[in-house]
N, C-alpha and C positions, 0 to 999 in steps of 0.2 A: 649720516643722520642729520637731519634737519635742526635746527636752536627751538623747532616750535615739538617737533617730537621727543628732541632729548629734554625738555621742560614735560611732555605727558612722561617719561620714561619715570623721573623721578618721582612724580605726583604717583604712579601707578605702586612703584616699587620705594617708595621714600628715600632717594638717595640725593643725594647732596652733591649737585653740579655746581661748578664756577661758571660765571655770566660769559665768561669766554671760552666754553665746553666746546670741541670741535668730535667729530667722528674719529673713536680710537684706530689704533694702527690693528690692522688684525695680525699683528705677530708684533708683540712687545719684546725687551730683554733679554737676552738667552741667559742664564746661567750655565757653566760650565762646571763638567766633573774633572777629578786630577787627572794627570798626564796617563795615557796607557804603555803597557806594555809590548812591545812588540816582538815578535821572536823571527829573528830575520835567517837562521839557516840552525838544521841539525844536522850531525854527526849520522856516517851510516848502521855505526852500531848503532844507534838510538833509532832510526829507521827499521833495522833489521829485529833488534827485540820487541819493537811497538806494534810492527805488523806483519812480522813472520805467519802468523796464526790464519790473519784476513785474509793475506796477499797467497799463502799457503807457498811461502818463499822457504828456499834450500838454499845454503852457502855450498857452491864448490869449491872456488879456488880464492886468494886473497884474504884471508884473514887478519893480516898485517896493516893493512891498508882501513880498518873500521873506522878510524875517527878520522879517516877525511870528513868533508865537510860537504852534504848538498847546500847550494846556498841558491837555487831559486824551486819554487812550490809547483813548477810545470815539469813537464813530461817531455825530454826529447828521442825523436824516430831519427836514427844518422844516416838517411837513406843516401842524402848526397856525401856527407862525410867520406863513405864508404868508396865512391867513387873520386875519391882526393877535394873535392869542394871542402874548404874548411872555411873562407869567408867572414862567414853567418854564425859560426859553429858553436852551439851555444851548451860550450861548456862546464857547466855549474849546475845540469839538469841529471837529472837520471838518467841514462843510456837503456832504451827500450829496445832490444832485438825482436823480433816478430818471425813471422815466417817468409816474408820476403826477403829482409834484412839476412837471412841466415840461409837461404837458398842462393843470394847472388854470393855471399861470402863462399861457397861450395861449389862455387862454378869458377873462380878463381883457382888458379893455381897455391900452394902454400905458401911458395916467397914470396907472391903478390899481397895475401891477406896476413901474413907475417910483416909486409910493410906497411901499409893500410892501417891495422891494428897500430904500430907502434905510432901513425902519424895522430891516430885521432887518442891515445894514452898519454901521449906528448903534451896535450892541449889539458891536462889534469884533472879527467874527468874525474866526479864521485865513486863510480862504483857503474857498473853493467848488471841489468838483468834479462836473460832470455825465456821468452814466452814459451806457450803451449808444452812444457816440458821436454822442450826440443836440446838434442845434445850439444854440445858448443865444438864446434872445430879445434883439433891438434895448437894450428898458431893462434887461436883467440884464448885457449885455458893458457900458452905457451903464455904469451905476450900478457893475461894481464897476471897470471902467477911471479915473472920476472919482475915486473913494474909497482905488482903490491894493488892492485886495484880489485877490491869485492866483486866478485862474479856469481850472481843469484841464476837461480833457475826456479820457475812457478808454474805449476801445472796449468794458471790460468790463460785463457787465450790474449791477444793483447789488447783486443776492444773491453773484455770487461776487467781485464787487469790498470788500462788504462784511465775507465770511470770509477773504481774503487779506490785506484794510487791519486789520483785528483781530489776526490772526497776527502780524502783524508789527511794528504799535504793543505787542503784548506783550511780544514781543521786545525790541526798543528800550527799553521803560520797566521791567525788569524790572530788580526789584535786584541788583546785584550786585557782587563784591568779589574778592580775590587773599589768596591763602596759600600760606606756603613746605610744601612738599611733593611731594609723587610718587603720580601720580594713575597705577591701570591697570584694566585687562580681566579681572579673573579666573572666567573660567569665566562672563559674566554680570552680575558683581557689581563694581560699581565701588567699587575701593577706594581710599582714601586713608590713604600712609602720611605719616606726620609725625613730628619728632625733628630735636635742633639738629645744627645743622652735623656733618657728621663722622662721625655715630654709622654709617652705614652705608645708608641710605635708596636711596638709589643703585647700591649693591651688590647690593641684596638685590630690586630691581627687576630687573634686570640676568638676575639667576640665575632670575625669575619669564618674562620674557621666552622664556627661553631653552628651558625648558618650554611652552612653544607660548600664553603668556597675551600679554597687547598694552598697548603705552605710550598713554598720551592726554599726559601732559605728567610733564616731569623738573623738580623741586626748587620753581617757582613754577606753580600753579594757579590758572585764574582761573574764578570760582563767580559762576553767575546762577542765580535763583529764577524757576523758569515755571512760569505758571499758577495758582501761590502754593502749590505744592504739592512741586513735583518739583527738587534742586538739579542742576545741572546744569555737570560740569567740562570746562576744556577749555585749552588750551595756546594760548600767541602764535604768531603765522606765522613769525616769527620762527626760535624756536629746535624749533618743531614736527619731533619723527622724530628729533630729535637728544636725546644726553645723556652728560653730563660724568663720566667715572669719574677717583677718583684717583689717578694713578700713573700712565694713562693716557693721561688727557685727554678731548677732544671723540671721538663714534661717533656714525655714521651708521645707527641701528637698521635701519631699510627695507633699506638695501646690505648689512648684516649678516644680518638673518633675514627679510628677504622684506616684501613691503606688509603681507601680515597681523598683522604688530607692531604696526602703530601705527594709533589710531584717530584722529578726529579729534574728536569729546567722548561723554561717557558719564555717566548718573546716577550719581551719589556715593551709595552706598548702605551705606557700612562704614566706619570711620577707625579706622585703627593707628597708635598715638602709641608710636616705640621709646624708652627712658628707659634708664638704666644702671642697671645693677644694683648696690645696695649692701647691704652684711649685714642682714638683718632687714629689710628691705622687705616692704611689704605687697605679697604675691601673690593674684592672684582663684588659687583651687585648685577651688572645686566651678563656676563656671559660673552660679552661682542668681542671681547681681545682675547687672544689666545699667546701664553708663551711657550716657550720650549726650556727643553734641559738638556744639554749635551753630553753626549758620550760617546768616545770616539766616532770624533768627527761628523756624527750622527744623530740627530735631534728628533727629540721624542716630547710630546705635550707635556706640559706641565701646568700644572695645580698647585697656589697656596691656602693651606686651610688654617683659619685663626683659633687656635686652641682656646677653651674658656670653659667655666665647671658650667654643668649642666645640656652640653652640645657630643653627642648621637655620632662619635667620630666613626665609629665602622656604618652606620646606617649613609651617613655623609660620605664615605668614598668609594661604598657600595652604587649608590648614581652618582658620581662621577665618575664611575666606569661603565658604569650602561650608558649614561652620557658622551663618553667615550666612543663607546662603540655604536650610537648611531651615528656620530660623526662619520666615523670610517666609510659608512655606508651611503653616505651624502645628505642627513638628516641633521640641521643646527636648529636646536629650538629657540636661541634668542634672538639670530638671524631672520629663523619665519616669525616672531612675534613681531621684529622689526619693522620686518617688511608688511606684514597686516598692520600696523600701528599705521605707517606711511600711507597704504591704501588706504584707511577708515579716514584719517586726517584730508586727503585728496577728496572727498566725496563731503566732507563738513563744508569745506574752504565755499565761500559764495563764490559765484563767477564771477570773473574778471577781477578777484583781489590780487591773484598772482600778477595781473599786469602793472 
C-alpha cells in the first residue's frame, strides 16, 4: 500500500497510522498452543479389543504374546520375506497374509515354511493376521503358537481389511492434545473461541447457539491432527451437550435447543482469542494482516477481539467466520477494498505527477 492510500485508509476508517506506516506483512506472529501428545505404538491387545468388532478379527493362536508392541501405523505384505529377503523387513508393522501370501506358503514344503516362518518371527514381529478367512498352515499356527506371536484371522478380504486397518492406525497414532476453550458450528466453520477465565467465552457461545449455530465442546477441547493435514476438535463423553454458564450453572444444550446443537467434532478452521480491552491497544482496523495460531505444527487463522461492555461478541465472531469462510474461497474484502482504493487514487493522480 501506498503512504498516499494508507493516509485515505485512515481518513476512511479513522485509524491512526505512524508517518512511517509501510504495507503490513500479510502473516503476522504466530501464537503457539502447548506441546502435543503423541502416541507413538500400541500393544496388540489394545489393537485387538479396539478393533476386533471393525476388523471382524478372530484370535487363533498366541495369546501370550498381546502386549507386544506394534510400533509403526503401516501395514506390511511379506511377500519377499517369505522368499528369505529380509533386507527391507519391516518389522514393527502388522504382518498382513492375503491370498497370495498364503498360496505360495502351500506350495512349499512344511520344513521349508516351518523355516521361513521362524526367519521372519525371529525379526519380532507384532502379531500376524490372515485375510479372507483363510486357514493358516500346520508350521505357520506351529511357529507362531511356539514363539508367542498373536495370529488373527478376519473374514475381510485384504484390500478392504487394508483401508479400514489404515483409517484406523491413523486415528489412533495421530497427534494430539487439549486446550481450554469453546469449540462450535458456525455456519460451516469451526471455530475456536479462547480467553482466560471469566472473560465471557461461554456467554458468547451461548448467545451463538441460540442463533441456530452448534456446540462440539464447552471450555476444554481436545485437538487431533489427521491425515497431517486437517485439525480436528471434539469434546469428552463426559461433559459432551453440556456447558456451564455463570450465575447459572450446568445446561443441558440438546434438552434446551434440540439435537441440532450439538455436534460431536468438527474441523477447527478459525480461533478467536477474546483479550480485554485497554486504552491504546493495538486494534487490527483494515483486515490486511492476517495471523495464525498453532496447533500441532499446524496453523489455523487467528483473530483478536477487544472485549469491552456494550460490543455484540456472538454477532462479532459470527462474521468473522463468514469472513472466514469467504477467504477459504478466495474472496478478501479488505484486500478488494485495497485494491479499488489503489485504482480510484490512479485515475485522481493528474498526469505526469507520478514522474
Amino acid at each position: 500500500m501506498t503512504s498516499a492510500a494508507a493516509f485515505i485508509w485512515a481518513k476512511i476508517f479513522n485509524c491512526s497510522l505512524t508517518p512511517d506506516f509501510k504495507k503490513p506483512s500479510p502473516v503476522s506472529a504466530m501464537s503457539t498452543a502447548p506441546a502435543p501428545k503423541v502416541v507413538e505404538s500400541l500393544t496388540v491387545r489394545e489393537f485387538y479389543e479396539s478393533f476386533k468388532k471393525d476388523l471382524n478379527l478372530e484370535l487363533i493362536v498366541g495369546e501370550a504374546g498381546l502386549d507386544k508392541v506394534i510400533g509403526d501405523k503401516s501395514i506390511n505384505r511379506p511377500a519377499l520375506a517369505l522368499t528369505g529377503y529380509l533386507k527391507y523387513f519391516a518389522n514393527k508393522r502388522i504382518q498382513l497374509f492375503g491370498a497370495g501370501e498364503m498360496g505360495y506358503l502351500r506350495d512349499l514344503r512344511e520344513e521349508t515354511q516351518q523355516l521361513v516362518m521362524g526367519q521372519i518371527i525371529a525379526k519380532k514381529i507384532p502379531c500376524i493376521v490372515v485375510s479372507r478367512h483363510l486357514a493358516p498352515t500346520r508350521p505357520l499356527l506351529r511357529a507362531a503358537a511356539d514363539a508367542g506371536v498373536p495370529l488373527f484371522r478376519t473374514t475381510l478380504d485384504s484390500r478392504d481389511f487394508s483401508a479400514q486397518m489404515t483409517l484406523l492406525l491413523e486415528e489412533r497414532f495421530a497427534p494430539r492434545m487439549s486446550t481450554h476453550g469453546t469449540l462450535l458450528d458456525i455456519k460451516g466453520v469451526g471455530t475456536l473461541l479462547r480467553g482466560k477465565s471469566g472473560i465471557g467465552k461461554s456467554e458468547c457461545a451461548l448467545a451463538l447457539i441460540e442463533r441456530g449455530h452448534s456446540l462440539v465442546s464447552d471450555d476444554l477441547t481436545y485437538v487431533r491432527l489427521v491425515g497431517e493435514r486437517e485439525l480436528i476438535g471434539t469434546s469428552s463423553e463426559l461433559n459432551r451437550g453440556y456447558m456451564e454458564c455463570r450465575g447459572i450453572g450446568i445446561i443441558n444444550i440438546t434438552e434446551l435447543f434440540g439435537v441440532r446443537s450439538v455436534r460431536l467434532e468438527k474441523r477447527i478452521d478459525l480461533v478467536v482469542t477474546f483479550v480485554e480491552y485497554e486504552p491504546g491497544m493495538d486494534e487490527e482496523r483494515t483486515g490486511l494482516e492476517q495471523s495464525y495460531y498453532e496447533m500441532l505444527n499446524r496453523a489455523v487463522p487467528h483473530i483478536k477481539i477487544p472485549v469491552r461492555p456494550g460490543r455484540d461478541l456472538a454477532r462479532l465472531v459470527e462474521v468473522a467466520a463468514l469472513v472466514q469462510a469467504l477467504k477459504s474461497i478466495g474472496h478478501d474484502s479488505a484486500r478488494e477494498f485495497n485494491e479499488r482504493l489503489i485504482a480510484f487514487m490512479a485515475k485522481q493522480q493528474p498526469p505526469g505527477a507520478g514522474s
